[in-house]
N, C-alpha and C positions, 0 to 999 in steps of 0.2 A: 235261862238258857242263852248264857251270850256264846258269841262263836272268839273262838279267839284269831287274835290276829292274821296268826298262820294261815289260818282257814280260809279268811276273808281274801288276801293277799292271793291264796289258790283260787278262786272264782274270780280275781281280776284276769283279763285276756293280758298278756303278756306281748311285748314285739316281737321277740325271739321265736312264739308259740309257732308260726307261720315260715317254719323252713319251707314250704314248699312254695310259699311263692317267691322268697331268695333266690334267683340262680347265680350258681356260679361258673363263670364262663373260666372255661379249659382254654389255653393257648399256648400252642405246642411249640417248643423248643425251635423247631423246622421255622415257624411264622416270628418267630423270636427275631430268627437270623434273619430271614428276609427283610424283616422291616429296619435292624440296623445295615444293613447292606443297603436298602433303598436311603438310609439318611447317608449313610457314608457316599452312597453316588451321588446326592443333593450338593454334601460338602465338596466337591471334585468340582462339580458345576461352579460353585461360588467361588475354589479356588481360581478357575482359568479364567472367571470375568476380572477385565479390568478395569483400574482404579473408578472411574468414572459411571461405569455402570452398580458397583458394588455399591457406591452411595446412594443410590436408588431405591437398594432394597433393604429393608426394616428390620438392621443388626447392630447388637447391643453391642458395646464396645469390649468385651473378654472375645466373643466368638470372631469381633473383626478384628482384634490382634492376632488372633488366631489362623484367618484367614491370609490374612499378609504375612507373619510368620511363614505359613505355607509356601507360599508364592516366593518365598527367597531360599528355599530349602531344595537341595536334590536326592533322588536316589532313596536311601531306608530310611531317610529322617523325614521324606516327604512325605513316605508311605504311613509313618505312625502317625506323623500331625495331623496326616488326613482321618484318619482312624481315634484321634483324638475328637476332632472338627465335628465326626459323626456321634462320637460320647455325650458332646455337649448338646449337639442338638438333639439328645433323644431327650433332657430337660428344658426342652423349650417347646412353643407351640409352632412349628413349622408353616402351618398353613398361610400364614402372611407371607415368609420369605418364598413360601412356593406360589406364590399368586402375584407377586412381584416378578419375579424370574421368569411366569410365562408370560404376562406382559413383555416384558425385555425380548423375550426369543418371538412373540407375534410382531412385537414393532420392527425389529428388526429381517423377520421373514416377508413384511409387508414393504420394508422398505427397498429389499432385494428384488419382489415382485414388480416395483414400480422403474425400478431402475432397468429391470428388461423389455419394461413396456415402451420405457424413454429409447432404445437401442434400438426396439427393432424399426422406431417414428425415423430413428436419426438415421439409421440404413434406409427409411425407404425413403425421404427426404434428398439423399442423394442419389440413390437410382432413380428418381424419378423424375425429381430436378423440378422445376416450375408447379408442375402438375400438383405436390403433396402438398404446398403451401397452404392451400384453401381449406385439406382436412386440418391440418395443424390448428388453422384460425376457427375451425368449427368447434373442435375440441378446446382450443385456449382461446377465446375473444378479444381480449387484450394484448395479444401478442401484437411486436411491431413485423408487417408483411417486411417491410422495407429491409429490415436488418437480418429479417431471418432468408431470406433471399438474396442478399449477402452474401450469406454464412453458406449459401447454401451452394453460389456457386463457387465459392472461394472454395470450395471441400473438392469439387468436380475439377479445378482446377488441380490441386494439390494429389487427386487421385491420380489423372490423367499424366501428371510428371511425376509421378513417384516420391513425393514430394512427403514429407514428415507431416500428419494430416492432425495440423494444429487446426484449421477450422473445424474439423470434423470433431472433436474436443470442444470446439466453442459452443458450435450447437448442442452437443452432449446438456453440457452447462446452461445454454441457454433455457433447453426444454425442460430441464431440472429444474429451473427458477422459476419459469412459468406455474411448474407442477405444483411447486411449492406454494406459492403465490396465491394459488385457486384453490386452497384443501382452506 
């Protein structure tokens, strides 16, 4: 009583045997669109940064011809290369260039925050005249008193005659370098 092969081969479990725990995941037409529309708004992003930031972030050299291309194009040939821009990235893994790109937009929202903090030091530096030095120096230690009290009344002078407020500029610069200086 041998069993023949056929037989034996049916009492193996099979991969296949287990459709039920296969799923297969539906995704709808609607979610289709969305998500080249989210790369196509990626591609848009990448077109308006420039040169300098673009190098930053981690693209292969077809999609950054592609992007420059873009960036020299007007009107409906801009509109397709961008709709091209998102084709290609739907064959690539995005996640790099999008983690690049919020890096770029945090440094850059941080660097705006800082720069309003510097503005409102250098406004009150001049309305307040002698008096703010001491916070500035609590805040930056190595700052020189001597020159930022200068600067500080050269500014009150330049206010006081209407004057083109090149000091009020210096100190800008000055507290910027400080800032810079102590990160």
């Amino acid at each position: 009583m041998t069993k023949k092969i056929d037989d034996w081969l049916d009492d193996v479990p099979d991969e296949n045997d287990n459709e039920e725990d296969d799923e297969i995941i539906w995704v709808s037409k609607s979610e289709i669109k969305r998500d080249a529309e989210a790369l196509k708004d990626l591609g848009l992003e990448l077109v308006e940064l420039g040169k300098n930031a673009l190098e930053k972030i981690p693209l292969d050299d077809d999609l950054l011809m592609a992007i420059e291309l873009a960036q020299k194009i007007k009107k409906e040939g801009r509109r397709r290369q961008l709709q091209l821009i998102g084709k290609m990235l739907r064959s690539r893994d995005v996640e790099p260039i999008q983690t690049a790109l919020d890096k770029l937009k945090n440094r850059h929202n941080q660097q705006v925050s800082l720069f309003h903090k510097l503005e409102v030091l250098r406004d009150r530096l001049v309305e307040e005249g002698d008096d703010a030095v001491p916070a500035i120096l609590e805040l930056y230690p190595h700052a020189d008193r001597q020159q930022l009290r200068a600067l500080v009344r050269n500014a009150q002078k330049e206010k006081a005659g209407n004057k083109p407020p090149k000091a009020y500029r210096q100190i800008f610069q000055y507290l910027r370098e400080l800032a810079e200086s102590n990160d």
